[in-house]
C-alpha positions in Angstrom: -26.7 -21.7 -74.5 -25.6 -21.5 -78.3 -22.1 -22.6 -77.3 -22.8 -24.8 -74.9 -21.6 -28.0 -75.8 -22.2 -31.7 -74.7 -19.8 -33.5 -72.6 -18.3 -36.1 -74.4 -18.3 -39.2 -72.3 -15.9 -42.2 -72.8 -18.7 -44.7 -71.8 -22.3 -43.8 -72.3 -23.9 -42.8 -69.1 -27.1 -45.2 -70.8 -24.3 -48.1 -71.6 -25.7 -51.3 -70.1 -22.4 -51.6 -68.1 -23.8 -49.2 -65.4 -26.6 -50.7 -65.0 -25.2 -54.6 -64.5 -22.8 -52.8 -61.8 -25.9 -50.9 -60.1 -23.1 -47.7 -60.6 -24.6 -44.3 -59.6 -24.0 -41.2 -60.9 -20.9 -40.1 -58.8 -19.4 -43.0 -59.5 -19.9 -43.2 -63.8 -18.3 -40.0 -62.9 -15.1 -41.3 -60.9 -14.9 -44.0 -63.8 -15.2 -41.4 -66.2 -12.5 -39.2 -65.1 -10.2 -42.5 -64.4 -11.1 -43.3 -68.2 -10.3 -40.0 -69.6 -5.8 -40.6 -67.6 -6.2 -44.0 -69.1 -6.9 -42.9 -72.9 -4.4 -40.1 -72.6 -1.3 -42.3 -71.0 -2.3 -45.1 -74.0 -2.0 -42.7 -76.5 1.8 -42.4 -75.4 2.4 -46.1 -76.1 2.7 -48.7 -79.3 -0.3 -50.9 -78.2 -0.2 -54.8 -79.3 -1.1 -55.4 -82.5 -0.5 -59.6 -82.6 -1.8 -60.1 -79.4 -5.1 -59.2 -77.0 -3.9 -56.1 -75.0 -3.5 -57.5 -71.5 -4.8 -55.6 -68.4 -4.7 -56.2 -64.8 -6.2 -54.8 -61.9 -4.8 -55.2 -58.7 -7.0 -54.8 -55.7 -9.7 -54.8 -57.6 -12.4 -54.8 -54.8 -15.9 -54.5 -56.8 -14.0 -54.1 -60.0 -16.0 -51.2 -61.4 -12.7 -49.8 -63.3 -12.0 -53.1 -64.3 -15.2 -53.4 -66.3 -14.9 -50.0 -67.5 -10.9 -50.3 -68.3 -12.3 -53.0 -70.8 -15.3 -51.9 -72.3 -13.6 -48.5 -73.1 -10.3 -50.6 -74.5 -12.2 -53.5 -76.3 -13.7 -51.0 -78.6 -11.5 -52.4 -81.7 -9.1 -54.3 -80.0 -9.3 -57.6 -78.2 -8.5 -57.3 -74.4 -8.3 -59.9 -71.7 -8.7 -58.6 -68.2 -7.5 -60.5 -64.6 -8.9 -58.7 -61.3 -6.7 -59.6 -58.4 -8.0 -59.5 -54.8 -7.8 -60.7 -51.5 -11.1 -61.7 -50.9 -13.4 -64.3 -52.0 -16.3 -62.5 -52.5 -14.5 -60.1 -55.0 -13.6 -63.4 -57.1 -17.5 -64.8 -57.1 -19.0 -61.4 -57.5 -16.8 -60.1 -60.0 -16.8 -63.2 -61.7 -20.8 -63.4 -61.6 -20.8 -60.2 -63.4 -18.6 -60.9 -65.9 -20.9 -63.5 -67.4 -24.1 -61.8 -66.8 -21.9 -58.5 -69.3 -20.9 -62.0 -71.8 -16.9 -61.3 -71.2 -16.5 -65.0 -69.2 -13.9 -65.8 -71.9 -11.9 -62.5 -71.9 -12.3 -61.2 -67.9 -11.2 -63.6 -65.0 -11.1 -62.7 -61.6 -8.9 -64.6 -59.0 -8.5 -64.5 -55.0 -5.0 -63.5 -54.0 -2.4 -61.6 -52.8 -1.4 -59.1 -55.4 2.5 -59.8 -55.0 1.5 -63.2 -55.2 -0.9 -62.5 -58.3 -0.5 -65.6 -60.6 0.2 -62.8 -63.9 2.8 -63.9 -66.3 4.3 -61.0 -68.5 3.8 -59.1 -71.4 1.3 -56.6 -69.0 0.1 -53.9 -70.8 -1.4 -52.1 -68.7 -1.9 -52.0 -64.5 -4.3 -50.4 -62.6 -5.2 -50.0 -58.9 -7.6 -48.1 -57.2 -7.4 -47.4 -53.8 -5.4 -50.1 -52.6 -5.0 -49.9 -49.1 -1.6 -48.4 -47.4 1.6 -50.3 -49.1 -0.5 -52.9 -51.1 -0.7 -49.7 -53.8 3.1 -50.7 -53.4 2.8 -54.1 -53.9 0.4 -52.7 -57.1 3.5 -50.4 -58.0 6.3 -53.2 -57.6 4.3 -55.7 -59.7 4.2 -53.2 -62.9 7.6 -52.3 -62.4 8.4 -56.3 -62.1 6.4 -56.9 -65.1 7.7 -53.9 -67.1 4.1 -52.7 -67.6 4.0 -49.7 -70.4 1.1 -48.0 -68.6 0.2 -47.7 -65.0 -2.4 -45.8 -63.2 -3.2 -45.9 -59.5 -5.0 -44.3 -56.9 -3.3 -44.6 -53.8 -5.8 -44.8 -50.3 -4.7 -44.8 -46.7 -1.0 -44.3 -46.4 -0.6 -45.3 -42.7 3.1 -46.8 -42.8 5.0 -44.0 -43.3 2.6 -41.9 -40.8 3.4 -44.6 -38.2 7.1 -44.1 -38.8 6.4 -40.7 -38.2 4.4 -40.7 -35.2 6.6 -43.2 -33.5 10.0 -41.9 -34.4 9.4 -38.3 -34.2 10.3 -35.5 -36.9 13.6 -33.2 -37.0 13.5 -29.9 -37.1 11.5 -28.3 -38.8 9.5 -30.9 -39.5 8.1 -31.0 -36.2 6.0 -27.8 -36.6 3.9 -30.2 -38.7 4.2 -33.5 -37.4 3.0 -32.7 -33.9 -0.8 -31.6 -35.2 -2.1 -35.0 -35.9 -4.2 -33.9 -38.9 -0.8 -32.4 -40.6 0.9 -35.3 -40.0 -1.3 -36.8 -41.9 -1.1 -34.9 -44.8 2.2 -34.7 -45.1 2.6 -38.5 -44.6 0.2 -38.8 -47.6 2.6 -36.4 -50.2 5.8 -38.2 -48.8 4.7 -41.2 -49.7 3.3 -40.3 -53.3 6.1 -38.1 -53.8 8.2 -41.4 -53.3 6.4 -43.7 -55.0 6.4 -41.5 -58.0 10.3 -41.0 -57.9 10.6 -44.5 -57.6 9.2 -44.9 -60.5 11.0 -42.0 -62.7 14.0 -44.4 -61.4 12.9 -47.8 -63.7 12.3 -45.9 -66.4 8.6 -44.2 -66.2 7.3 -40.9 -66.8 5.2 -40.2 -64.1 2.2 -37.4 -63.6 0.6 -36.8 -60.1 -2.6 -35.5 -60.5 -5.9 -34.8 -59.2 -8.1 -37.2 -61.3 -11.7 -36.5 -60.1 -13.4 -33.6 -57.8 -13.0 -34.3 -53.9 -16.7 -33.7 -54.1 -16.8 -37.9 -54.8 -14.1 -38.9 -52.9 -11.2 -37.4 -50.7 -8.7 -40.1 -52.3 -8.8 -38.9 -55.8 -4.6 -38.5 -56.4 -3.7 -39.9 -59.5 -0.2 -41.8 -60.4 -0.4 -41.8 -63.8 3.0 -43.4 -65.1 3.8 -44.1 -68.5 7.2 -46.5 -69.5 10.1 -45.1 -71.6 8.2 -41.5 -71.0 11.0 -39.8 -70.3 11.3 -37.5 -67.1 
């Protein structure tokens, strides 16, 4: 036990911010393993130094990597933070929140479509977890749009191309995996990512697909972790 050491944790399990969210341990640990991608693809970019960094999360849902995006970020920086989301009760919870945390003048939450998300450029940095089949799209096409330098999300539910699949049918020899049900599947899940991600190596991003957080917390834990002007 002489070498063990203690896990350094980018928010404080203790920090006030869990406890406002009512966030459990498995999930300060998702939010600690999205935290620990964010810090390493913003140390690969020139941050704003005239201007509040700018983040936006798009699908936020409950908007616990929002919160946690900027109280790991405002740590000697100004940030302003939008959540985007389709629902109604996102906007009034999320919003609710953000004044009982004291960050009304820096986080907003609005009720929306995220192509439609009322964002105007420069967008430092966009994030979406789990938004559901092609809205991580929409999440991807927005950064692009806005040139974001840093982009991570965590696609969920990748049914559009599995439909295509299913209704089309496979060539050969695709269609010794296609016809399980469970396989087709899968492989509809690493097309899609592995499209999405060569997408965007096309407009310019370096882009890492990883595994950001055990399965043990959740099944959907790929990473698209891109990074502007990155190289390949």
């Amino acid at each position: 036990t002489g070498h063990d050491r203690a896990r350094r944790h980018l928010i404080d399990p203790g920090d006030p911010l869990f406890s406002v969210l009512g966030a459990g341990a498995a999930k300060r640990r998702q939010v600690d393993a999205f935290l620990r991608a964010l810090e390493a693809a913003v140390e690969d970019v020139e941050l704003p130094g005239d201007r509040p960094l700018r983040v936006v999360d798009l699908g936020c849902g409950n908007a616990y990597l929002s919160f946690a995006a900027y109280r790991f970020l405002a740590a000697g920086r100004e940030v302003e933070l939008t959540g985007v989301d389709l629902r109604a009760q996102s906007r009034e919870r999320n919003t609710a929140l953000a004044a009982d945390l004291g960050w009304s003048a820096s986080a907003h939450f609005v009720e929306g479509a995220i192509i439609d998300a009322p964002v105007q450029p420069p967008v430092d940095v966009v994030l979406a977890l789990h938004a559901c089949d092609t809205a991580t799209d929409d999440a991807l096409a927005q950064a692009v749009r806005w040139q974001a330098p840093v982009v991570l999300a965590s696609p969920c539910c990748h049914h559009d191309l599995q439909r295509q699949m299913a209704a089309a049918g496979s060539p050969a020899p695709y269609a010794l995996v296609t016809r399980h049900g469970i396989l087709r599947e899968r492989l509809g899940d690493v097309l899609t990512d592995a499209f999405r991600a060569a997408l965007l190596r096309m407009q310019g991003y370096r882009v890492d697909v990883m595994q950001f957080v055990s399965a043990e917390y959740t099944p959907r834990n790929t990473l698209l972790r891109a990074v502007r002007g990155g190289g390949d």
